[in-house]
C-alpha positions in Angstrom: -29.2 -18.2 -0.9 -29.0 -14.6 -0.4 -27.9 -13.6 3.2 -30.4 -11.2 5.1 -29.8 -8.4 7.5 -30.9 -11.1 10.6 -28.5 -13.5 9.2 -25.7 -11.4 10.1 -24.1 -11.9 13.0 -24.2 -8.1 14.9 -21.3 -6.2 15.2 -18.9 -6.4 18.5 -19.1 -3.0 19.8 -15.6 -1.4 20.1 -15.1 -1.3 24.4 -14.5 1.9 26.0 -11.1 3.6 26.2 -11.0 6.2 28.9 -9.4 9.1 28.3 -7.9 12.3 29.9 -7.6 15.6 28.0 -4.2 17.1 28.4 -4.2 19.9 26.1 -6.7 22.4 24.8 -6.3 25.0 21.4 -7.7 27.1 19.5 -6.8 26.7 15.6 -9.3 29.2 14.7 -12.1 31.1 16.1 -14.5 28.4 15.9 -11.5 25.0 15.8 -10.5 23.5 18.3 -7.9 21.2 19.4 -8.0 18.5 22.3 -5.4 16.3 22.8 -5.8 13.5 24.8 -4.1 10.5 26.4 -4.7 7.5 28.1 -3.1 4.0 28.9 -6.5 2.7 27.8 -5.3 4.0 24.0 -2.6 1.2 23.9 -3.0 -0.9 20.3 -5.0 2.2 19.2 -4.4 2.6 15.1 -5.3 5.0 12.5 -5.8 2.7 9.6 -7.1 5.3 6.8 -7.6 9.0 6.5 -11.7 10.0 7.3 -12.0 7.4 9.9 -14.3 7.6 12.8 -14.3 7.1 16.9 -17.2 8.1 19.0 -16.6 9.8 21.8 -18.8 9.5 25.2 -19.0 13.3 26.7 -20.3 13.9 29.8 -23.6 16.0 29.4 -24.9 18.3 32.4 -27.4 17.0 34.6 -27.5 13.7 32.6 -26.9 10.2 34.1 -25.7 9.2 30.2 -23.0 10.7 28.4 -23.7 12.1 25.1 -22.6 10.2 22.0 -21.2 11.7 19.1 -19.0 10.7 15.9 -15.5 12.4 15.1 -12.4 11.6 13.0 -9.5 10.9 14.8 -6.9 13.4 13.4 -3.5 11.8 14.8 -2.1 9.6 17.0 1.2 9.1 18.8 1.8 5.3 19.9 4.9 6.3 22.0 2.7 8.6 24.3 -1.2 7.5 23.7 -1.8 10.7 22.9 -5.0 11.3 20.1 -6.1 14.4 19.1 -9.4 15.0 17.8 -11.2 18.4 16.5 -14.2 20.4 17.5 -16.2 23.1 15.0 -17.8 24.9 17.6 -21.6 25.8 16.6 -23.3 27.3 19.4 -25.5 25.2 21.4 -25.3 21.4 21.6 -23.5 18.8 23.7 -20.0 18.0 22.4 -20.0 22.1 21.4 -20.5 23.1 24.5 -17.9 20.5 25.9 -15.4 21.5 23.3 -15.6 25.2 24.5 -14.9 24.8 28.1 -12.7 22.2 28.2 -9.7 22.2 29.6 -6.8 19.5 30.9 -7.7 17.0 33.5 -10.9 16.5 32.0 -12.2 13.0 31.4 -13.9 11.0 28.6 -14.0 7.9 27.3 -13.6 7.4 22.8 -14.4 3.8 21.1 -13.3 2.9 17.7 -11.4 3.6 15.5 -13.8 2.6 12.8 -14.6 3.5 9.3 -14.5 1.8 5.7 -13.1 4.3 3.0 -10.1 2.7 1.5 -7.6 5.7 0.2 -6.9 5.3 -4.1 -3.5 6.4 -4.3 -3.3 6.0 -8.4 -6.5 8.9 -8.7 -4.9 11.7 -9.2 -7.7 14.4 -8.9 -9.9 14.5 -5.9 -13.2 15.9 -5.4 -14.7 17.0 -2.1 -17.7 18.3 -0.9 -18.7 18.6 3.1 -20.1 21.1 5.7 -18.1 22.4 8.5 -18.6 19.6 11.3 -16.4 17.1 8.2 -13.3 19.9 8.0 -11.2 17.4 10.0 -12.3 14.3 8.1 -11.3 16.4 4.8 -8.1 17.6 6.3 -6.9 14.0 7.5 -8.1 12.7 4.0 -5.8 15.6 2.0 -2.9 14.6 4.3 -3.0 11.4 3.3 -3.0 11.9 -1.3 0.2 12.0 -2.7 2.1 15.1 -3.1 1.2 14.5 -6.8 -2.6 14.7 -6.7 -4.7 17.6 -6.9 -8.1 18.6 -4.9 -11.1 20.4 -5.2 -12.3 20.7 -2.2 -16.1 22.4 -1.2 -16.8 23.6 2.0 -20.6 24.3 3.7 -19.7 26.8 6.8 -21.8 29.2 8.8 -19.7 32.0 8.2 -18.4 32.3 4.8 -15.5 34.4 6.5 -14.5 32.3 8.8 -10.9 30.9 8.8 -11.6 27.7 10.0 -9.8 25.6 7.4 -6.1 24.0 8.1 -6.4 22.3 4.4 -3.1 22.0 2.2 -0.8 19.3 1.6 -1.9 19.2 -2.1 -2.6 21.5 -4.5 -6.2 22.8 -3.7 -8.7 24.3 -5.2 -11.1 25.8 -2.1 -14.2 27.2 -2.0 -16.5 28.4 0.9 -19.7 29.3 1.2 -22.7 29.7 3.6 -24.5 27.0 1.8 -23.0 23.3 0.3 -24.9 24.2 -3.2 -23.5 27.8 -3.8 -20.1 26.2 -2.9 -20.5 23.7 -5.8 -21.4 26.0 -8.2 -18.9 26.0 -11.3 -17.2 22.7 -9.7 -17.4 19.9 -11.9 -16.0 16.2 -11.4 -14.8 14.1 -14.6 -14.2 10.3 -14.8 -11.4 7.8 -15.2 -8.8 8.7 -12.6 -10.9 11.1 -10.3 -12.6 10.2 -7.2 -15.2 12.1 -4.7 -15.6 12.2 -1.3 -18.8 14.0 0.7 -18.7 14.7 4.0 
């Protein structure tokens, strides 16, 4: 008998952690840093590198917060303490939040979540993403041994723009205004490779 999407039972949400930012910093132009710390983080866990929380923002002159989905960069058990990144874009929500905020604010994250299981035999990686994914490809180059190697693809909005914190590994980077000028000449072979997209 083959099991059906109704015959699943539906996933728990993850509750609500509430959270209080403590610090705020700019990486680059257009990264930034929030710390943030909360007794509500206790048991919190990054399992694997690219994982996900969503964090509930408040929005301006709206009763609900807005929702979105960011990767978790690192956590400190001893003070609760999780940082998470923001690419700032212009207009939108958490963009908007990102750029203003400051300590004292508050906000609530759920998770962590996320699926990918790290390879640690492949020794060449493969990665492809736009900007909003830098911190998801940074936590995930962290994380290969020291004796793996990267080519790593980047979609941004300013091909100038030094808003990449990537090394760890030996990587190859390249940046572009557009995802399929920034894979042009990359190529991916088999056996002990792997790729990753953003």
């Amino acid at each position: 008998m083959t099991e059906t999407p109704a015959d699943r039972p539906p996933r728990r949400r993850k509750p609500l952690r509430p959270v209080e930012v403590v610090s705020v910093s700019r990486l680059a132009p257009r990264l930034v840093s929030v710390l943030v710390r909360g007794d509500a983080l206790d048991g919190f866990r990054i399992e694997a590198p690219t994982g996900h929380v969503k964090v509930f923002l408040p929005a301006d002159g709206q009763d609900d917060p807005a929702v979105r989905t960011y990767t978790p960069v690192r956590f400190d058990e001893a003070s609760k303490t999780l940082e998470l990144q923001f690419v700032l874009h212009g207009t939108g929500p958490a963009s908007e939040w990102a750029e203003r905020a400051g300590p004292g604010d508050k906000l609530e994250v759920a998770g962590p979540g996320g699926r990918f299981v790290l390879d640690e035999t492949a020794t060449h990686w493969w990665l492809a993403a736009d900007e909003s994914a830098i911190p998801a490809v940074a936590t995930l180059l962290e994380a290969l041994p020291a004796t793996a190697t990267a080519d790593v693809h980047i979609e941004v909005a300013d091909a100038d723009d030094d808003a990449l914190h990537l090394a760890a590994v030996a990587v190859t980077l390249a940046i572009a205004a557009h995802l399929a000028q920034a894979l042009r000449g990359g190529h991916l072979l088999f056996g002990r490779d792997r790729a990753f997209r953003g």
